[in-house]
N, C-alpha and C positions, 0 to 999 in steps of 0.2 A: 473675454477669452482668458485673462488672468486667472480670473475665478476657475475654470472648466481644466483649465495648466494644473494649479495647485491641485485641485479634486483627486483628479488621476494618479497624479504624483502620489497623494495621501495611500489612494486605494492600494498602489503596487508597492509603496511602504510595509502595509499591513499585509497584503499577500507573501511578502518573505518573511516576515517576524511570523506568520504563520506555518510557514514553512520549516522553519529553522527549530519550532514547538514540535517538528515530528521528530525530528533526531533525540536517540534515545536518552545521553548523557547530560541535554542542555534542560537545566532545574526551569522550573515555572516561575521560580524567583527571579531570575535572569529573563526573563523572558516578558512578568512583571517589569524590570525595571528597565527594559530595552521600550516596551509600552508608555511610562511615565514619559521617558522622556520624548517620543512621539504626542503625544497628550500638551506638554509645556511647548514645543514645537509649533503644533499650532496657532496656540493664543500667541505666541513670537511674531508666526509671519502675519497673523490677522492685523496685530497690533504696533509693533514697534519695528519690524522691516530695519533696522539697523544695520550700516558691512560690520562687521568683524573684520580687528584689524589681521592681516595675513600674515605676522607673525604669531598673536597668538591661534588663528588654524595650524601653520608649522609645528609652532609645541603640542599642543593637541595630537596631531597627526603623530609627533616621534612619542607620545605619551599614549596611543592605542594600540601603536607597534609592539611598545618592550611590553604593553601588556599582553600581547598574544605573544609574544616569544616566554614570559614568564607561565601565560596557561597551556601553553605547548610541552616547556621541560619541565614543571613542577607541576601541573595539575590532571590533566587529563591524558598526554602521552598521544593522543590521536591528532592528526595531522586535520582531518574536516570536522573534528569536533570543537578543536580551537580556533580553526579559520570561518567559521561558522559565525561564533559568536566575534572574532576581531570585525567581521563584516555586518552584523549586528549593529555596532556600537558607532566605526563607521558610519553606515547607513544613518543611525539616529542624529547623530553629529551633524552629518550633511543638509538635513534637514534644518538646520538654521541658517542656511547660506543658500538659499533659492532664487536668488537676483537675478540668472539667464540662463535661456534651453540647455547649455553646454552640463548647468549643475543639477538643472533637473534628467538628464540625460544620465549622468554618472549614480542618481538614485536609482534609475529602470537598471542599469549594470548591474550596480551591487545587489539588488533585487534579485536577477536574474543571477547570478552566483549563488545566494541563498540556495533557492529554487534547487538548481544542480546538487549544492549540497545537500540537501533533503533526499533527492531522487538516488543516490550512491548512499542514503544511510536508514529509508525508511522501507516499509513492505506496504505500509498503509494503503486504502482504495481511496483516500483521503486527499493523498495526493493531485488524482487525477482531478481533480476540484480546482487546488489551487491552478494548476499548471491552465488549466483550461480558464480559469478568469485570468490570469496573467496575459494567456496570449488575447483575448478580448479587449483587455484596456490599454496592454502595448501598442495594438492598432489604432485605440482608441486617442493614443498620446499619439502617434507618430502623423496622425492626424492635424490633429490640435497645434502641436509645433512647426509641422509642413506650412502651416497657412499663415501660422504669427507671422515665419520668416518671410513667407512669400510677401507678404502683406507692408513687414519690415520693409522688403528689398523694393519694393515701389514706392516707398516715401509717402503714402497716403495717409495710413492711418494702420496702428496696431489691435483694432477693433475687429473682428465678423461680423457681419450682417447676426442681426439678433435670432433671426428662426433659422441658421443653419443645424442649429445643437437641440436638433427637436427630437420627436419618437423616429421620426422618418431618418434620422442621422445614425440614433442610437439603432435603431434595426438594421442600420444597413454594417453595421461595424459587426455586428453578434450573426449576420448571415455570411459576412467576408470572411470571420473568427471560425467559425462552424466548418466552413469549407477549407480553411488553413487544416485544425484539428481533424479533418477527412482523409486528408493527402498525408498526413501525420500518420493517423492508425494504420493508410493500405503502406506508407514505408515500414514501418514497423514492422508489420505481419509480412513482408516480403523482404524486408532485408537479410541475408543469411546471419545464423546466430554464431558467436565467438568468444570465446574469451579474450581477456584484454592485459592477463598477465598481471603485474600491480595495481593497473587502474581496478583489479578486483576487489571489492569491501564485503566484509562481512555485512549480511545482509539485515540482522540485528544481535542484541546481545545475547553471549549464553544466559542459559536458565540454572541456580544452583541446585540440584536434588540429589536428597541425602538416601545413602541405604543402595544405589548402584552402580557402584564401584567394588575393591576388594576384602569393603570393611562397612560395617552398618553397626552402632551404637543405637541402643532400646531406646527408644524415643524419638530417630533422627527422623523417620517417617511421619511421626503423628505431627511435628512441628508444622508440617505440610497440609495441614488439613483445611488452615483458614485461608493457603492462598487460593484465589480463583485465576492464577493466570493458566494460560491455557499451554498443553506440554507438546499434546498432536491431536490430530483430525484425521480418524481413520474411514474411509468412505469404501463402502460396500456398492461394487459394481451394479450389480442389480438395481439397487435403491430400497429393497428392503431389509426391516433389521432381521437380527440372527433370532433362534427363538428362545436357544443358548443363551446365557451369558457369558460374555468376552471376557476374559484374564489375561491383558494385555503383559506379557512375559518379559524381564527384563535377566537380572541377574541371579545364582544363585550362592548358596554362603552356606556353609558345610561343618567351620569347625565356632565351639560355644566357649568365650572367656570368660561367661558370668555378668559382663555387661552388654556386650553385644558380637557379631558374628564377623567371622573372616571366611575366607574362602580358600579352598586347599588348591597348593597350587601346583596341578597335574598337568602342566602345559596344556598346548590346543593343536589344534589341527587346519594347516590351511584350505579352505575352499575351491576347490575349481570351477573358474566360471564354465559353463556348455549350451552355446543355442542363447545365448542371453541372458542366463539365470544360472544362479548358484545351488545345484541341488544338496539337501542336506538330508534326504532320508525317501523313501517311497510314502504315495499316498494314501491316507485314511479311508475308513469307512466314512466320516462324515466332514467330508471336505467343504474349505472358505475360503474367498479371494477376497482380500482387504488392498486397498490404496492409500499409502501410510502418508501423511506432512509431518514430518517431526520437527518438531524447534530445534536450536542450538541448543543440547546439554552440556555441561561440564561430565559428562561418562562418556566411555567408549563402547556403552552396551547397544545393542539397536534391537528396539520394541516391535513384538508381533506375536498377535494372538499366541497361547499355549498350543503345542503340537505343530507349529512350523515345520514343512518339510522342504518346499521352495521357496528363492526371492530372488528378486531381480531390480536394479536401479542402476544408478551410474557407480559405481565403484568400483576400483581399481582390484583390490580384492578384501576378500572377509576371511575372521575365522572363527571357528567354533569349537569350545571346550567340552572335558569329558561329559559335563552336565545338562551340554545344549544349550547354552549361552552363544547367542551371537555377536561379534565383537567387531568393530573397525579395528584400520589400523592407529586411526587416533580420536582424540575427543574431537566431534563437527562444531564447526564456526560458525556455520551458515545453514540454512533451512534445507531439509533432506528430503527424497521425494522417492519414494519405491513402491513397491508391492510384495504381496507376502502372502503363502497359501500355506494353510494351519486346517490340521485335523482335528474337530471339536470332540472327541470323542471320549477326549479327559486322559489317554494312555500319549505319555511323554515319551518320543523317540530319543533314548539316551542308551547308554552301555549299561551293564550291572553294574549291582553297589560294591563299592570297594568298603575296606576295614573303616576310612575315617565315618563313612555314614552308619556306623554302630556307635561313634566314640558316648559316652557318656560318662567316662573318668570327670567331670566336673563335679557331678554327684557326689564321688565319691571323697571329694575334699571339700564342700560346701557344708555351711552349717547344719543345712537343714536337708541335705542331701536325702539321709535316710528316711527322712519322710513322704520326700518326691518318691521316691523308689515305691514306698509302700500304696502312697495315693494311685500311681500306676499298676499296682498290680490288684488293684481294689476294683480300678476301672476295667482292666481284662479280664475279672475273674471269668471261667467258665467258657472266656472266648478261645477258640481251634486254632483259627488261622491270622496271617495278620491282617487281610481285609477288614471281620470281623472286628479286631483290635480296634484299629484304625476309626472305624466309624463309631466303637462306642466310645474314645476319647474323645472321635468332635462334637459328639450330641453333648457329651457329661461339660465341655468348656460350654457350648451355645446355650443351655439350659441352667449353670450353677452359677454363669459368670456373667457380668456386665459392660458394655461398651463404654468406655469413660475418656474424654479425651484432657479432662482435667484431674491427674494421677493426684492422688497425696503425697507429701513427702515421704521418705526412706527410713525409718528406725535404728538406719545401720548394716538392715539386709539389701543384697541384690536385689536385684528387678524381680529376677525368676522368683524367688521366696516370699518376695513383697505381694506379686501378683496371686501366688499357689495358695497362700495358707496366711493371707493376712486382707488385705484389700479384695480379693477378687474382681478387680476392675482395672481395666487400661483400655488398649487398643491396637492396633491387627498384630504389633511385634512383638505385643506381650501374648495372646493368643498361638502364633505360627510357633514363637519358640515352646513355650507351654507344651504345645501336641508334641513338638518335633523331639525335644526330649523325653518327655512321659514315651513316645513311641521306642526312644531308642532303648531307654530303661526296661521297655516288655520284649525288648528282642526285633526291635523292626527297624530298619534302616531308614533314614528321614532325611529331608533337607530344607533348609527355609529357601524360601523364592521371592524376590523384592519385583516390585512390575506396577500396573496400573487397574484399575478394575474400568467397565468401559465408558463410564463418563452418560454425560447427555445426547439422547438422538433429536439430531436435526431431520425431522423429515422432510424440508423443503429442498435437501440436499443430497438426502440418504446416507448420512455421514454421522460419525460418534465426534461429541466434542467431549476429550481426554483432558482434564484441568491438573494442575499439582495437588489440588484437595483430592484426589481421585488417586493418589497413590495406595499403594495395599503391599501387602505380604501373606504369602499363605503357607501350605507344605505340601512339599511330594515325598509319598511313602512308597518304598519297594513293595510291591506286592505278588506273591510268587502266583507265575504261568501269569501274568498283565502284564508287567512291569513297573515302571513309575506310575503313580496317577496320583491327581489332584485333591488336598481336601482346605478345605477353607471352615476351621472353626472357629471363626472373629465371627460375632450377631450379626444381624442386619442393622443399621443404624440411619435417621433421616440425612438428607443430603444436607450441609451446608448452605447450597446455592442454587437457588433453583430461576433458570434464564425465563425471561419475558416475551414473548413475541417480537418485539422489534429486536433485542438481542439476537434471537434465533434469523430474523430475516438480515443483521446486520453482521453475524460472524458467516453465512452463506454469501456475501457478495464479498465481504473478506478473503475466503475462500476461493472465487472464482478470481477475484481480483489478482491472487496469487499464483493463482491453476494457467490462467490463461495469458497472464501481462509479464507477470516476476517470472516465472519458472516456466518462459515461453520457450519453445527447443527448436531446433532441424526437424526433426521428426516431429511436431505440432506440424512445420511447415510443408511438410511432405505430404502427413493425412490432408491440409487446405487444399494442397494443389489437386491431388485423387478426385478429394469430396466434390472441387468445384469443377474438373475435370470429366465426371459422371452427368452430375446433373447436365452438364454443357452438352454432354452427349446425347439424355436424354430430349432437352428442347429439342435440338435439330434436327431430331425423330418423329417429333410432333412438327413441326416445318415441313419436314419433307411427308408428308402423312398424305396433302392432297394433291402434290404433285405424282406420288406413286399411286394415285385412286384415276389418274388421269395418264398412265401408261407410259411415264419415263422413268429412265434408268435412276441407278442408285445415282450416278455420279453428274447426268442433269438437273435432277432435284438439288441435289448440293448447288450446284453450280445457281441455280434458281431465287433459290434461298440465299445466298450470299448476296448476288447482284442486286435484290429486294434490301436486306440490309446498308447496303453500300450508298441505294437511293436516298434510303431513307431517314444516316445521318446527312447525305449532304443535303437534303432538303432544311434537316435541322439548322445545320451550318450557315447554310444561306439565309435563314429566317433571322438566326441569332444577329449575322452581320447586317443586315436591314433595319434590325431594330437599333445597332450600334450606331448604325453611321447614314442611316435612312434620312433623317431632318435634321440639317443642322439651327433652324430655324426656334429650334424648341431651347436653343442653350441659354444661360441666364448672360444679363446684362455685364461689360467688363468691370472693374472695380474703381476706375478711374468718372467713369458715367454716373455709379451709384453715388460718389463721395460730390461730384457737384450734383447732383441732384440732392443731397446732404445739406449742402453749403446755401443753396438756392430755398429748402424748405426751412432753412434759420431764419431764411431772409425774410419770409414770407411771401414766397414765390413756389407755390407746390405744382405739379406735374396731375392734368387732369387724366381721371380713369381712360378718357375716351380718346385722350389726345396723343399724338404718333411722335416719337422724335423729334422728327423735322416741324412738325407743327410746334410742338409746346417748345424749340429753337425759334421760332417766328416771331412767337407772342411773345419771349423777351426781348428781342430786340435787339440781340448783344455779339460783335464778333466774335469773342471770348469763348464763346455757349455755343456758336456757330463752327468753332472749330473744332470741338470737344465731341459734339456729334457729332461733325462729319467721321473723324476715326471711330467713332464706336459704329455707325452703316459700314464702312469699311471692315470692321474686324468683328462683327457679328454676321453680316447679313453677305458681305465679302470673303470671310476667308483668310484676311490677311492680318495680320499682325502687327503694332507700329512698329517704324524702326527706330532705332534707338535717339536719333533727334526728334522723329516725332514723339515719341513720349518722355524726352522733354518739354515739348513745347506744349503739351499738355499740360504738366506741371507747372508751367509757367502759366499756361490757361487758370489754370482752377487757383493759382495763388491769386492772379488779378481779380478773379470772379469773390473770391475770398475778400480782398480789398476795398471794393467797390464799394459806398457807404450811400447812393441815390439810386434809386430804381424809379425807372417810370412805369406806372400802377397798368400792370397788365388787365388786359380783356378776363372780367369774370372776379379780379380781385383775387386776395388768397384761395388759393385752391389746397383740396383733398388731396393726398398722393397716391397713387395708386401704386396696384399689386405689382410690378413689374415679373 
């Protein structure tokens, strides 16, 4: 049983140090060396089982304190990122001090704090793994140490019978575990949803991305191109994709310093929420309903397709600038969850251009200004209007120019000169500005636009997976009697990343894991009760189907139908309790019986297959053995229980029997013991 003790212990060790691996800030180094010493731990209590004197545990213990007060105020600042790892360290600690239930107890604790700390800091579907082997082998210990005690508290022996810890043990813990995690899921899904005020955590870290906020520096976008982490998951109702391509719309940026762009700041306008949704313009000719997950940004912009005209989510309110930018009222902590209706038509619902979407004054103090001017009016020549303009500057970029996301150094010129008339190569913000001035230069009003382009389609899900390599920049040009509209004269370039099958089925349970557990609502529980509410209505239309073929009322049928119900758990009921408490006959032997029949098969005195109790009591021959079964006929086949002198006088039985050094050579000689 020792062995089966430590086991467990070991297991639910590893299940928190796994746990504590989902929280965002704790390195793998840490997490490494919280493992090491789990690893020396072991060959410890295999081999050398030593106490540790209890003052040096007390130093120890005030030497893991100041070090989580020291990684609280000087390191990480978060209150369960540093109580994480003090329980960590902890935990590993503990594990050389495993002498009695009490110490192996206080590992399942700090285990189980792990755990919670995990569940408050991760989004992972990961979790649900851990948490569900924890509760498995907790039952599995609670087990384990029930029986040492029990076993303790009768002075026999701190051994179990050797085939209790078989498959028949293990199954029965993993169907009790199953059913605990049952009664789990229907609380969950039925408990009403709340917020908890401070007990709230940011659900994971922001994401840094450069280019949307008030200011974008040439280059801050391409830096983005080798991360693959993931920004949002924009999922299309239907399940099919668009046949469009998506231009996931973020910020726009207006006025040109030469190295990168600001944004002119014409105030905003607040949103009124109406009906649940914050209308921002009337609908398109070719309208979209998108389901947005956005990560935690460090921006206050909120993404959705180009031409957004409605959205709707939990927020308190929005607002949107002259540009059409939609804006919180501050950068999100925690994972956002809305929806968004966008007209793919490529015409941007925004106001006219105002003076600064002409400014081109940079030109005109730039070295090489007058050369842009003239390259721009090379590309118009001949062209009427500014549509026409507009599209022959983005073929002459797509056609003269190259996607490069490794720039050469500077010479000493700007980006814009560097890319114009010397390299011809960068990537999408050297392109968006490129058009956007050239266009201002010919007279056409422009703006650069930072956003996303649409990422990977999961079809298992119907959903776009949007990465930070997937960020982009393009331009909108005034175009007279349209308005804004869209043009993208960055090439086509291969993707960085392209996902794997299990990836694509592993960010879809990702996905749901967070749709339906993390981001579970009132309203989730409201459509359950309808959904189950329907269906409930519809069986007992089918129930009452041949009682109405057989000429009763609606409200006999019901009444029919229920009483047949009613029969037929308590037939259940009755059966269940039959099999509980039907034979007491079938119970095992007490543990006082088993330990002299222990004592007797040392002796060489075994207990034959075929022989009864009271029999194989005869053929020894012994008062001692004679009163040992009389209580076990009593308390197996009786009912009753000893009382507290008679089991001692058992104990006093089986120590004599224990003593005893002659036996007289039983009918048969050593026997076989049987299967009890």
């Amino acid at each position: 049983m020792a062995f089966h003790a430590l086991t467990v212990t070991y297991i639910i060790s590893l299940l928190g140090l796994w746990a504590v691996s989902l929280i965002g800030h704790i390195s793998p180094a840490f997490i490494m060396f919280a493992g090491l010493l789990v690893i020396i731990s072991v060959a410890y209590n295999q081999k050398t089982r030593k106490a540790i004197p209890v003052g040096a545990w007390n130093t120890a213990a005030v030497a893991v304190f100041l070090f989580f007060l020291a990684d609280f105020l000087l390191i990480s600042g978060e209150l369960i990122v540093s109580g994480s790892r003090f329980l960590t360290v902890l935990l590993a600690l503990k594990l050389f001090d495993l002498r009695t239930g009490k110490d192996h107890f206080i590992v399942f604790s700090l285990a189980f704090f792990q755990i919670l700390a995990s569940a408050a800091s991760t989004i992972s579907p990961v979790f649900f793994a851990i948490l569900s082997l924890y509760i498995i082998f907790s039952i599995w210990a609670l087990i384990i140490f029930n029986l040492r005690r029990d076993l303790q508290n009768s002075g026999l022996s701190t051994d179990a019978p050797r085939d209790i810890f078989g498959v028949r043990f293990f199954l029965s813990v993993i169907g009790l575990s199953l059913f605990c995690i049952l009664i789990t899921a229907v609380l969950f899904f039925s408990i009403p949803r709340m917020g908890v005020g401070i007990f709230e955590r940011n659900a994971s870290d922001t994401l840094n991305v450069s280019g949307f906020s008030d200011r974008m520096d040439l280059g801050a976008i391409g830096a983005l191109k080798l991360d693959s982490a993931v920004v949002m998951r924009i999922e299309m109702p239907d399940g099919k994709r668009p046949e469009a391509p998506l231009y996931i719309r973020g910020a726009t940026l207006d006025l040109y310093h030469g190295t990168g762009w600001s944004r002119h700041n014409a105030g905003r306008r607040l949103l009124k929420k109406e009906d649940g949704s914050f209308n921002i313009g009337g609908p398109g000719k070719r309208s979209v309903e998108q389901r947005i997950w956005l990560e935690p940004l460090d921006t206050d912009v909120l993404f959705a397709a180009s031409g957004v005209y409605r959205l709707s989510g939990s927020f308190p309110n929005l607002w949107v600038d002259p540009a059409g930018a939609i804006r919180l009222p501050a950068p999100p902590f925690s994972r956002l969850e809305y929806s968004a209706w966008s007209d793919l038509s490529g015409v941007i619902p925004s106001g006219p251009p105002e003076p600064h979407y002409l400014d081109a004054s940079y030109l005109d103090t730039a070295r090489d200004g007058r050369t842009i001017k003239r390259l721009s009016s090379a590309m118009t020549q001949g062209k009427k209007n500014a549509l026409e303009k507009a599209l022959a500057i983005q073929n002459y970029l797509r056609s003269n120019f190259s996607y490069n996301l490794s720039v050469p150094g500077s010479d000493g010129s700007t980006p814009l000169e560097d890319f114009l008339l010397r390299t011809k190569e960068g990537y999408c913000e050297h392109f968006a500005t490129a058009m956007t001035m050239l266009l201002r230069a010919s007279g056409v009003p422009a703006r650069v636009v930072t956003g996303f382009q649409q990422g990977e389609w999961n079809g298992l899900g119907g959903y776009f997976i949007v990465r930070q390599q997937d960020a982009h920049s393009w331009v909108e040009a005034y175009i007279d009697d349209r308005g804004w509209m869209r043009f993208d004269p960055t090439p086509a370039s291969a993707s960085a990343y392209a996902p794997s099958v299990i990836t694509l089925y592993l960010d879809f349970m990702r996905l749901k894991w967070n749709r339906y557990v993390i981001q579970y609502s009132f309203t989730d529980q409201q459509r359950l009760v309808k959904g189950a509410r329907t269906r409930a209505a519809g069986l007992m239309d089918i129930l009452k189907e041949p009682f109405k073929t057989k000429g009763y009322s609606g409200a006999e049928s019901g009444a029919a139908v229920l009483l047949a119900l009613i029969l037929f758990i308590a037939a259940a009921f009755a059966l269940i309790l039959r099999r509980a408490y039907g034979s007491r006959a079938r119970s095992k032997a007490p543990a006082y019986y088993i330990e002299m029949l222990k004592i007797l098969e040392a002796k060489g005195i075994g207990k034959l297959s075929h022989e009864t109790p009271a029999e194989f009591a005869k053929r020894v021959g012994d008062p001692y053995v004679d009163e040992v079964t009389r209580l076990y006929h009593m308390e197996r086949f009786g009912g009753q229980s000893p009382l507290e002198d008679e089991l001692a006088g058992v104990l006093k039985a089986l120590e004599e029997v224990r003593k005893k050094q002659s036996w007289g050579q039983p009918a048969g000689g050593a026997a076989r013991r049987s299967s009890r």
